[in-house]
N, C-alpha and C positions, 0 to 999 in steps of 0.2 A: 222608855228605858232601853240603853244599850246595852250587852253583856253578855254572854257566851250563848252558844245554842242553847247548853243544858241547864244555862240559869235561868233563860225566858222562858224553858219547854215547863218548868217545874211551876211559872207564873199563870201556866194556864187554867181556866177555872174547873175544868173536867178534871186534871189533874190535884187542886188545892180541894176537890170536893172530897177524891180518896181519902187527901192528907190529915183532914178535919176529919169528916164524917165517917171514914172508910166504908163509903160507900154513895153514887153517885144518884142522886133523883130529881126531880123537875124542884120541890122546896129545897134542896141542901142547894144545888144550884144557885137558884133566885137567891139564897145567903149570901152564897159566896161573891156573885156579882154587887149583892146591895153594899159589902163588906169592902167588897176591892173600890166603889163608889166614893165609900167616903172616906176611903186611908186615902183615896186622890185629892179629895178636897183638904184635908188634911194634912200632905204636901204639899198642896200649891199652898196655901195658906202661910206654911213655914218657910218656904223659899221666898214666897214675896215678903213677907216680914222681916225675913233677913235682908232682902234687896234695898228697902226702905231702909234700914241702919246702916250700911252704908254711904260712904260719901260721895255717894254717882249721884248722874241727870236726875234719873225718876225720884228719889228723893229729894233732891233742892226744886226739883219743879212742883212736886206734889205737897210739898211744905208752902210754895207760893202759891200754888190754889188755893191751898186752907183758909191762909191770910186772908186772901183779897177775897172769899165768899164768908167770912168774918168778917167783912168790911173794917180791916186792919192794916189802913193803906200806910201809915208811916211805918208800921214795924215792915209791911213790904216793900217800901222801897229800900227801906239798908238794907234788909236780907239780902236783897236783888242785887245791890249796889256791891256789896259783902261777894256775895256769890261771882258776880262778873268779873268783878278785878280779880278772884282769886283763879279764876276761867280762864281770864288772859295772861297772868300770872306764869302760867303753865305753857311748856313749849305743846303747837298744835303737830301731833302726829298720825292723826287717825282724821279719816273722814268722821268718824262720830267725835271728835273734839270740835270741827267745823259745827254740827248739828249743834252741840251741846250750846256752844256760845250763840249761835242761833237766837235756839228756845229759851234760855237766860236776858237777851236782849229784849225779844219779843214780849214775854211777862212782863218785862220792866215796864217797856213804852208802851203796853195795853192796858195796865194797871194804872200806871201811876197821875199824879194831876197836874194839870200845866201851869208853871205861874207866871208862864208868859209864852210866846209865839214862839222864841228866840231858844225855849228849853224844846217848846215841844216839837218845833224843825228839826234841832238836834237830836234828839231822841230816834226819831224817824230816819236820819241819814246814817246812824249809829243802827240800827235795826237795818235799814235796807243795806247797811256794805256788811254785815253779818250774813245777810240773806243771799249776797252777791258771792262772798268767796263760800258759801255751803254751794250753793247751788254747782258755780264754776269749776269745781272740782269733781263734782258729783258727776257733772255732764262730760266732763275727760273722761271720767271712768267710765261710765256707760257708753262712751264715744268707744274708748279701748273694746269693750266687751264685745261690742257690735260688730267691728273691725274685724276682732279673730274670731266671731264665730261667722261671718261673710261666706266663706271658702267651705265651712261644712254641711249650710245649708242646701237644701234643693234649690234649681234653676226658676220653679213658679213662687219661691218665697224670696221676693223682691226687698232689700233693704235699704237701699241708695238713699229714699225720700227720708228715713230715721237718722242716716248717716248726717245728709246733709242738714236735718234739724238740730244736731248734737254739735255739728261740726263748729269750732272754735278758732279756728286756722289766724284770724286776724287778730287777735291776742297775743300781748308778749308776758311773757313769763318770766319771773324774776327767782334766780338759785335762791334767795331770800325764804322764798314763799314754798319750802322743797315740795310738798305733795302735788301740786298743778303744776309744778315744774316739771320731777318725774313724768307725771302723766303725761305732760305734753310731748316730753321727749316718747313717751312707750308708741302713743298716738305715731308720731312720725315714723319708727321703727315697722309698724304693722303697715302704714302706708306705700313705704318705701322699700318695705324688705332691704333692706340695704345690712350689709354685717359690717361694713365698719360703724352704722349706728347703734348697732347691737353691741358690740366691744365698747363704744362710749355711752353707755348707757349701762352698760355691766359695771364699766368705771364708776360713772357717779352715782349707781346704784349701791355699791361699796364705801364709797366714802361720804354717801349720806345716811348709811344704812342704821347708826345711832341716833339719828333725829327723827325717824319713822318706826312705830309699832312695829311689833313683831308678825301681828299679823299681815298687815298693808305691805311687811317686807316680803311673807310668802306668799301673797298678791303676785308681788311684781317678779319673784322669782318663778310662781310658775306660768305665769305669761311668758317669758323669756325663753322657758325649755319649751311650753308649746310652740313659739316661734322656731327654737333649733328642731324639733321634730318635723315641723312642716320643710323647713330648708332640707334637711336631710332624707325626707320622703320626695320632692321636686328633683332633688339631684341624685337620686336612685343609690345614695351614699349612705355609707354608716353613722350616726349619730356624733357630733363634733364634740370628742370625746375630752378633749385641756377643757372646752370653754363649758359645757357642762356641770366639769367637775369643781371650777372655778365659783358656779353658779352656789353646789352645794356647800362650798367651803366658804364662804358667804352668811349662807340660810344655819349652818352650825356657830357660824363665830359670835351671830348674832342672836341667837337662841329662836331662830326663826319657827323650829320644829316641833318647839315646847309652848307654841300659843293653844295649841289643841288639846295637848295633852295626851295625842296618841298617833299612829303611825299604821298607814296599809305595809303588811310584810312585804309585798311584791314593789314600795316606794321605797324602804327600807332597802334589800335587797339591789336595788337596780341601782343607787348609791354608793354604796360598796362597790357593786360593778363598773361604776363610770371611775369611781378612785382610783379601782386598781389596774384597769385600762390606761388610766396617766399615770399609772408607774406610781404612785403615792399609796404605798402598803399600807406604811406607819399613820396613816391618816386615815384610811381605812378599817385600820383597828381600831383605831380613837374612837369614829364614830361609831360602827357596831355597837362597843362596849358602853359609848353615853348615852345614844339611843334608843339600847335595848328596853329599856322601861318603859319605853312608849308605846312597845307591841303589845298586840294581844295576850293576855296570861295565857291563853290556851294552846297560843303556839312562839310560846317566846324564845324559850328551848331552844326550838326544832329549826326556828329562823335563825338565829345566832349562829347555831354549829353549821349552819348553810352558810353562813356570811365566813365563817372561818375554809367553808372549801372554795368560794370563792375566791378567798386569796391566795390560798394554796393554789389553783388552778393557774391564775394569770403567773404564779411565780414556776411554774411549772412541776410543781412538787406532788406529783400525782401515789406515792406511798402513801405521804401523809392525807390527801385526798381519803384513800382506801383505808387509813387505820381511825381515821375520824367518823365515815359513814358505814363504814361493814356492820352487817346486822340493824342498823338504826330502820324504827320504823315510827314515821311520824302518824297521828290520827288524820292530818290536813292531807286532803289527798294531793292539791298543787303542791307543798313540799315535797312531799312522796316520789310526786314524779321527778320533781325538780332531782332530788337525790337519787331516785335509780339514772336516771339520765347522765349523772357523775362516774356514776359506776361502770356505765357503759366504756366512759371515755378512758377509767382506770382502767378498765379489762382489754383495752386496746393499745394504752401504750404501756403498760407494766409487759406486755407478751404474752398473758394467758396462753394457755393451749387452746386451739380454736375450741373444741368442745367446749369450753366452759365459756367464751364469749355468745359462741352462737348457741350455749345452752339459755346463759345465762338474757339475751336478744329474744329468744322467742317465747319464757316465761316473763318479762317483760312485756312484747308484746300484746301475750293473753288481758295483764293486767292492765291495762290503757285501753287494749279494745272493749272490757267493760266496762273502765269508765267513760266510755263515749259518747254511752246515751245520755248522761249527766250534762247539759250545757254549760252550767259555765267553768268547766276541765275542758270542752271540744278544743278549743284552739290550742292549749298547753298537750292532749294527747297527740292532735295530728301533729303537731314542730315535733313531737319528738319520736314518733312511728316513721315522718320524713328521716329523721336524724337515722334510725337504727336500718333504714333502708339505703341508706350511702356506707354507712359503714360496712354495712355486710358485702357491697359494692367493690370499696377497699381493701377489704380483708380477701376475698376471693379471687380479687383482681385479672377479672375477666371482661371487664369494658374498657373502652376508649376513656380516655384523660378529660373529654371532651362531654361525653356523657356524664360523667360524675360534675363536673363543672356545670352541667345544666341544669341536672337534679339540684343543686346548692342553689342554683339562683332562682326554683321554680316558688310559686306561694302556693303552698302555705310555705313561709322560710323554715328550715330546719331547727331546733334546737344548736347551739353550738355553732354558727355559720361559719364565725370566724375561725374556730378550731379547723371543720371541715375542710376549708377552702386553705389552711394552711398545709393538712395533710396532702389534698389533690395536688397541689404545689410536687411535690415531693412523689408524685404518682409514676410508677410505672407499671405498665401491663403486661401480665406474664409469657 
């Protein structure tokens, strides 16, 4: 079960022993585990019951088992017959549509009876090119996977020999056929590093993007942005922020986002950020606002109104910044930061009086350096103890132009780099 801290905390059985018994002992316990035992069996139970009356695989496959261990070989093969045509019927857009027709084939020519050489050859070449485009597809994909994860592995975890097993390269691939087509192109793409195949493959990622699942589409989109990450970590360069944003406005038009049902705020967030880096606000609200149901209830809020000073930021509108976050205090402590970190930047170009920047800098400070010891905040508190460390830098303007330009390019990178380095821009020393 997924669901907030405080809803799993309340799931726990020490906890449900107060709730019950009000009071905790070795029998209320042993209850409440025997209790929580069978309400599990008791959803699985009702979720696969439900899965069964639906019109998926596991039910048309498990209604031809019944059949054929009834020794009810005619009613199985029209079932089968029934079921396949209506399989192929269906545009294939999912590697599990490949599977499905598969295992529909398969049942057929394992079941059924031959009434001559000339059915049951057929049967078997109908089975084996079912089993040829499952497979072929499968192996591009797991060919892709390999590919880009090549580069992250250690130097002693050897992949070449899996590569060359998966590898497909003398195959032609017909647009017909789009999911082995895609694949093939992504395949070349990780091969080749090349970005004008990255840009032709964004293309025909977009205009095949309604004949492929929503899932299989944010497959291929976030292969794509892993691909620009690593480009733009090799080229010591900021993130290729039009093609990016091109990727996300793609994975929106296509309801790419909504195959899960839900959204990490910090993907959420970064979003937003690439839109309004390409200058596209009004697009950037858009999604905020259809989005937002995807986040967490518990901090849906608190993302949003971040997503709205993100745009205010990149449009430079630092008041409204300030009248949007003053006083807000999120529970999530990464927003928290994210939002004093804002505040930073209002306190520096609104003109505060130094006091209250460098008051307001080093009770900040305090608050990050105790969330430090908390791992996973370390890397969101040092970028932004880097960040309050150039600024104060800035504001005092007692170093070289050159120093502050080196503090910005040191890692951990700052918070706000590109802010930063537009102020340094603009630096003189007093």
């Amino acid at each position: 079960m997924h669901g907030s801290p405080d809803v799993e905390s309340k799931l726990e059985p020490s906890i449900c022993c107060h709730e019950i018994y009000g009071k905790e002992t070795e029998g209320n316990y042993r209850s409440v585990l025997n209790m929580m035992s069978e309400l599990h069996l008791m959803l699985k139970g009702y979720l696969l019951s439900e899965r069964i009356k639906k019109d998926v695989l596991e039910s048309r496959s498990l209604w031809l088992s019944i059949l054929s261990e009834k020794g009810l070989e005619e009613d199985l093969s029209k079932q089968a017959e029934k079921d396949i045509v209506k399989c192929k019927a269906k545009p294939i857009k999912s590697i599990m549509d490949y599977l499905n027709l598969f295992v529909l084939q398969h049942q057929y020519y394992y079941n059924f009876t031959n009434d001559s050489a000339t059915d049951g050859i057929a049967e078997v070449k109908k089975t084996a090119d079912a089993l040829n485009a499952f497979t072929q597809v499968l192996r591009l994909r797991m060919l892709c996977e390999t590919l880009q994860l090549k580069s992250k592995l250690p130097a002693e975890f050897p992949v070449d020999n899996l590569i060359e097993a998966l590898n497909v390269q003398n195959h032609n691939f017909s647009p017909d056929h789009v999911l082995p087509y895609l694949y093939n192109e992504l395949r070349i793409l990780l091969e080749t590093k090349d970005i004008e195949q990255f840009d032709r493959l964004t293309g025909l990622v977009s205009k095949n993007a309604h004949r492929i699942s929503a899932k299989e589409l944010d497959e291929f989109i976030l292969y794509l942005n892993s691909f620009l990450s690593t480009i733009s970590r090799m080229n010591h360069a900021d993130k290729d922020v039009d093609r990016t944003h091109r990727l996300n406005m793609i994975a929106l038009e296509n309801e790419a986002y909504f195959h899960q049902r839900n959204m990490r705020v910090a993907h959420y967030l970064n979003i937003v950020t690439a839109a309004c880096k390409a200058k596209d606000f009004k697009w950037a609200a858009h999604f905020a606002d259809t989005c937002k149901k995807l986040l967490p209830e518990l901090n849906k809020e608190d993302a949003f109104t971040l997503s709205e000073a993100i745009i205010h930021f990149e449009k430079r509108e630092y008041n409204s910044i300030l009248k949007l976050l003053k006083d807000k205090d999120s529970k999530d402590v990464s927003i928290q930061i994210r939002i004093k970190a804002f505040m930073v930047v209002c306190h520096f170009e609104l003109k505060n009086s130094g006091g209250d920047l460098l008051e307001y800098c080093t009770n900040l400070e305090a608050y990050l350096k105790r969330n430090l010891k908390l791992k996973e905040y370390k890397e969101a508190v040092l970028s932004v103890l880097n960040m309050i460390r150039i600024v104060k830098m800035l504001y005092f303007r007692d170093v070289s132009k050159q120093s502050i330009v080196d503090q910005i390019n040191m890692a951990p990178l700052p918070a706000f780099r590109n802010w930063l380095q537009e102020k340094a821009e603009g630096y003189r020393k007093n």
